[in-house]
C-alpha positions as CSV (number, residue, x, y, z in Angstrom):
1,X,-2.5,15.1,4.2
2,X,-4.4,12.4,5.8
3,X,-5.6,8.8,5.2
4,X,-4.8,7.4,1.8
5,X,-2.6,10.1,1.0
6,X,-0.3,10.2,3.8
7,X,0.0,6.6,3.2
8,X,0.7,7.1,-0.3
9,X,2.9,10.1,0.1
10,X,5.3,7.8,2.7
11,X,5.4,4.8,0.4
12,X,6.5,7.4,-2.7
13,X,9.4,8.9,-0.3
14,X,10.4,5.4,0.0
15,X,10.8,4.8,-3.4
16,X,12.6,8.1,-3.7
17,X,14.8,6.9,-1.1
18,X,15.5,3.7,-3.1
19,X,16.3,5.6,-6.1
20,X,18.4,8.0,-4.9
21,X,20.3,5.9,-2.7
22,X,22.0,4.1,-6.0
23,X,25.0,6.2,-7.5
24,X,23.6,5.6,-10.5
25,X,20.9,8.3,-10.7
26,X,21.6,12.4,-10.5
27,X,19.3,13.5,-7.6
28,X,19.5,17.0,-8.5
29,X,18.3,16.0,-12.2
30,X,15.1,14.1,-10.6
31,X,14.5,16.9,-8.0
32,X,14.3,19.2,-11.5
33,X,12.2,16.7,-13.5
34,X,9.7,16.3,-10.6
35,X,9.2,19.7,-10.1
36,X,8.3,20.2,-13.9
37,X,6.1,17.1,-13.1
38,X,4.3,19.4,-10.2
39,X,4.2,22.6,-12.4
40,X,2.2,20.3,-15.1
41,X,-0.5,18.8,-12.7
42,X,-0.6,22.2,-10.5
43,X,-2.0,23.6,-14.3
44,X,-4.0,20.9,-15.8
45,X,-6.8,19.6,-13.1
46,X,-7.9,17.5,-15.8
47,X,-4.9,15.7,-15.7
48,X,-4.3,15.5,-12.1
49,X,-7.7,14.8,-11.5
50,X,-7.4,11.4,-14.3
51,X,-4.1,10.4,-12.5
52,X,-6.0,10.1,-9.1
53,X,-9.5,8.7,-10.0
54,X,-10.4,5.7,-8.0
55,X,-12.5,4.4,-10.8
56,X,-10.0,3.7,-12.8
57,X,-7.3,0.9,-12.9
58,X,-3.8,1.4,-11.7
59,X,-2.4,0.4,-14.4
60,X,-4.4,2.2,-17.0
61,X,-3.3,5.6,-14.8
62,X,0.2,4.1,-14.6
63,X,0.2,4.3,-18.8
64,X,-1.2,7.3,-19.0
65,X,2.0,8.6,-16.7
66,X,4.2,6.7,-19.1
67,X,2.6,7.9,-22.5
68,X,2.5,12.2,-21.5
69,X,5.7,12.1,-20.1
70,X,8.0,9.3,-20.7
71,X,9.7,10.9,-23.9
72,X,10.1,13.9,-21.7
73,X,12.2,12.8,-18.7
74,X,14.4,9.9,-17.4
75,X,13.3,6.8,-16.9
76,X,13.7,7.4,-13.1
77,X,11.2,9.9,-12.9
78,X,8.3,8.4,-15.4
79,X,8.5,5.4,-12.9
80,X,8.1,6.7,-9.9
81,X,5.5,9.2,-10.7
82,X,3.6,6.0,-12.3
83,X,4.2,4.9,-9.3
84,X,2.4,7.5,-7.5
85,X,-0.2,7.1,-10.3
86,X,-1.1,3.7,-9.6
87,X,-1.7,4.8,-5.6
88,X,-5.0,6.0,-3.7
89,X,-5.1,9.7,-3.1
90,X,-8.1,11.5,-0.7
91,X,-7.6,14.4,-3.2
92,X,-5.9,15.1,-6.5
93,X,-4.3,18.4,-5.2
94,X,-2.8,16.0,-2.7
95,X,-0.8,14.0,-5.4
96,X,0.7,17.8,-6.7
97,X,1.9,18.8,-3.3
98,X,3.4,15.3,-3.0
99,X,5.1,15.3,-6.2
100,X,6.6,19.0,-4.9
101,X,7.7,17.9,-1.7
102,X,9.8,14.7,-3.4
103,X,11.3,17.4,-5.6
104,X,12.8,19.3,-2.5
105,X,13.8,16.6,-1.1
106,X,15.6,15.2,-4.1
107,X,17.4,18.5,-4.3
108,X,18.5,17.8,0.0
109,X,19.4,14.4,-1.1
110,X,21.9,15.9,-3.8
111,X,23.6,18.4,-1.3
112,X,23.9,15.3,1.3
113,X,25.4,13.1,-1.2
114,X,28.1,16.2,-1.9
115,X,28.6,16.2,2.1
116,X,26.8,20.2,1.9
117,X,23.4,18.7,3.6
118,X,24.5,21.3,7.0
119,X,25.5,24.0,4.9
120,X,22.1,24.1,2.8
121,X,20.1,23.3,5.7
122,X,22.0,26.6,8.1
123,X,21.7,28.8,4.4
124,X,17.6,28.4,4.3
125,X,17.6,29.6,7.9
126,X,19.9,33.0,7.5
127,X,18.5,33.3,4.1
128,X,14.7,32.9,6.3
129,X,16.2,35.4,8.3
130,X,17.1,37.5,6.3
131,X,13.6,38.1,4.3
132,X,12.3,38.4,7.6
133,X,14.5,41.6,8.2
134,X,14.0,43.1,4.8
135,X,10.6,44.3,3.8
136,X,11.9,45.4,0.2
137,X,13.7,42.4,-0.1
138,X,10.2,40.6,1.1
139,X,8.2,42.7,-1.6
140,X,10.5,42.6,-4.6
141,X,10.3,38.0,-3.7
142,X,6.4,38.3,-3.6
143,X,5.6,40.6,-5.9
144,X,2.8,39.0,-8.2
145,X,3.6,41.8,-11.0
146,X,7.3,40.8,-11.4
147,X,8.2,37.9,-13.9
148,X,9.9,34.5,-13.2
149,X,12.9,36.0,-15.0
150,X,13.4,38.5,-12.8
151,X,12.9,37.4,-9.8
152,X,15.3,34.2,-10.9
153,X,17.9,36.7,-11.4
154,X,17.3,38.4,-8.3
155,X,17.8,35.5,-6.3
156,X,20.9,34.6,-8.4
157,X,22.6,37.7,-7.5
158,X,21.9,37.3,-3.9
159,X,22.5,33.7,-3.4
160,X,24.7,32.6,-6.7
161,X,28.4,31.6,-5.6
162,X,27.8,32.5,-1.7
163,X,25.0,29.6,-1.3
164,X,25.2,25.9,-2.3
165,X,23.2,25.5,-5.4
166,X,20.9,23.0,-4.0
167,X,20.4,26.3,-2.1
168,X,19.1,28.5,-4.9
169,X,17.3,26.1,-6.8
170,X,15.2,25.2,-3.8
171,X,14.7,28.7,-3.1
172,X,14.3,30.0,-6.4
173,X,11.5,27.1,-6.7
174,X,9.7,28.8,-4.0
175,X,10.1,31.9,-5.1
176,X,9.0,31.0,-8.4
177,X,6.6,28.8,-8.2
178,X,4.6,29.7,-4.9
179,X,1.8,27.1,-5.4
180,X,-0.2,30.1,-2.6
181,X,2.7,29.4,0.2
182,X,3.6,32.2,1.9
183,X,7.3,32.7,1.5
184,X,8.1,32.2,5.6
185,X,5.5,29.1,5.6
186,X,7.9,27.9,2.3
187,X,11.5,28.8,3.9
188,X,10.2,27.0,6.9
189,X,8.7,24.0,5.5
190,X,12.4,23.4,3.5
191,X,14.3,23.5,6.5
192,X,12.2,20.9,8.2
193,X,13.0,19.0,5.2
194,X,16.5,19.1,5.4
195,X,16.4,18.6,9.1
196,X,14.9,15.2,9.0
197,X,16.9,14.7,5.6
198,X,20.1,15.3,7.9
199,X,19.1,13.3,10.7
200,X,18.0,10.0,8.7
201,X,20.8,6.8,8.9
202,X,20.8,4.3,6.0
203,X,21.2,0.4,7.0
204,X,22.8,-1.7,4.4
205,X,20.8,-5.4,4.6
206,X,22.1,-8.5,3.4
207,X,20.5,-11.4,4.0
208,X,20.5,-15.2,2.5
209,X,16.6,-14.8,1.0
210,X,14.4,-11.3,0.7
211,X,13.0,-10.5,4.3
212,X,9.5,-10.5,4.9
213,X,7.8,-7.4,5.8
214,X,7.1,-7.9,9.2
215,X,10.9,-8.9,9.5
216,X,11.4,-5.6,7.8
217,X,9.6,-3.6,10.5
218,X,11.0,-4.9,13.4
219,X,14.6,-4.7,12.2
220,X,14.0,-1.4,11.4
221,X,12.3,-0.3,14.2
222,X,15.0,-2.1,16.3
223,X,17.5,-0.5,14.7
224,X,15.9,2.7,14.9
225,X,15.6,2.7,19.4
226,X,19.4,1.5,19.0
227,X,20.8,4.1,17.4
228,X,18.3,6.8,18.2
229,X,17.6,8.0,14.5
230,X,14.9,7.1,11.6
231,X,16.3,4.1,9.6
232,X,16.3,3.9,6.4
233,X,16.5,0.2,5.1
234,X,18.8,-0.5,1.7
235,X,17.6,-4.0,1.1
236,X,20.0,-6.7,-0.7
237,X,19.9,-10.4,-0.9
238,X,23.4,-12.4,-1.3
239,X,22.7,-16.4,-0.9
240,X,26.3,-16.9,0.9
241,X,24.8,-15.1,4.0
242,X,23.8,-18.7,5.5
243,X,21.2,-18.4,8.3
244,X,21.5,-15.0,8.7
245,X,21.8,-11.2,7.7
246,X,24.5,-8.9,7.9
247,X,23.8,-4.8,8.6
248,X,25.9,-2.3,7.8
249,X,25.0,1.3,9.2
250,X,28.1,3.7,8.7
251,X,31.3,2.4,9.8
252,X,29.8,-0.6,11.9
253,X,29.3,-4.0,10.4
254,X,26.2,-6.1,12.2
255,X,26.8,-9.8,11.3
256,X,24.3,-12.5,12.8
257,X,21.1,-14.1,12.8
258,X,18.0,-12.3,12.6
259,X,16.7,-13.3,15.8
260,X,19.9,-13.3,17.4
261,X,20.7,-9.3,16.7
262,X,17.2,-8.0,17.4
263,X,17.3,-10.1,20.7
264,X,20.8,-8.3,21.4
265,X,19.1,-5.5,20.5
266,X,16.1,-5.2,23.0
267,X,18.6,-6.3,25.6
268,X,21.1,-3.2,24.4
269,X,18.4,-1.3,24.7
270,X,17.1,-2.8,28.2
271,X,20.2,-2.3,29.8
């Protein structure tokens, strides 16, 4: 992707993040509900072509998100794909693949919040390896002839109770549900996934009033060079932090001012 939608695509993953991040949604629920989502626009370009016209008003392509499949899947998903709806797109193909990509990484987010991020993330590579070793395993996997059914059972005999099942859903997505990936481009496209997935930090933010966004950046991007990992920001606002903010990221507690702890930071970071 490139121009609007990259741009799109990053602010959607943020959303994502946001969601996912409370305790209150099931990420492995969403990651299925998006991917139906993706199977629907990948088969009606009508649709996906509506959802991403310029012309028309966010909010009217917002609605139309809302009014096909509200009914149909938590309130979670409907908002975030309206969401997406009410974005700019350089293509509506681009909106599918980026509705597919937060599926997979709504399925990572579920194995990381079960502490099995590392074991999904080393299972795509052996299972990678595998196909690669195995040209009738490769052929019965590709085979255009052969049903969803049965290639859904073939993969749960190989991978169900010795993977994770993030695991085999995110393969048996693939598998499935091609959408013209080769199944090595697929396999390796999922593990960079979870390898980013498992190497993101979260920062808990409270401060007195909301940040502003250019505040926002620089904390993050300060916080980023400290601890040598993409930040994720969890933003809350609690009026008894006078003056200041307070950050949490893991274990460690970050109490001061603003200015003060990105000052402390660049020096850190100097020394």
């Amino acid at each position: 992707m490139n121009g609007a939608s990259r741009e799109a695509l990053a602010a959607a993953r943020e959303r994502l993040d946001a969601l996912t991040d409370s305790t209150s949604v099931d990420a492995a629920q969403l990651a299925d509900e998006l991917a139906a989502v993706t199977a629907l626009l990948d088969r009606e370009a009508g649709l996906r072509r509506a959802l991403t016209d310029p012309a028309q008003p966010a909010e009217a392509k917002a609605e139309l998100v809302q009014r096909l499949i509200g009914a149909q899947v938590s309130g979670a998903t409907a908002d975030l794909v309206a969401g997406m709806a009410r974005t700019r797109w350089s293509q509506p193909r681009d909106l599918v693949d980026a509705l597919e990509e937060l599926a997979d990484i709504a399925d990572l987010t579920a194995a990381e919040k079960t502490g099995a991020l590392d074991d999904v993330e080393d299972e795509l590579f052996r299972f990678g390896r595998i196909v690669s070793s195995s040209t009738e395993l490769r052929a019965a996997l590709t085979d255009r002839a052969a049903g969803i059914a049965a290639k859904t059972e073939l993969l749960h005999r190989l991978l169900g109770g010795r993977a994770k099942p993030a695991t085999e859903r995110l393969v048996t997505r693939l598998v499935t549900v091609p959408r013209g990936r080769s199944l090595e481009a697929g396999l390796e496209s999922l593990s960079k996934l979870a390898a980013e997935r498992r190497d993101r930090m979260v920062a808990v933010v409270t401060s007195a009033v909301p940040l502003s966004d250019g505040q926002k950046q620089r904390l993050g991007a300060a916080l980023a060079k400290l601890y040598g990992r993409r930040m994720h920001l969890n933003l809350d606002v609690d009026p008894e932090v006078v003056g200041g903010i307070r950050v949490k990221v893991g274990d460690e507690v970050i109490n001061g001012s603003l200015v003060d702890r990105l000052d402390e930071a660049a020096r850190r970071m100097a020394s």
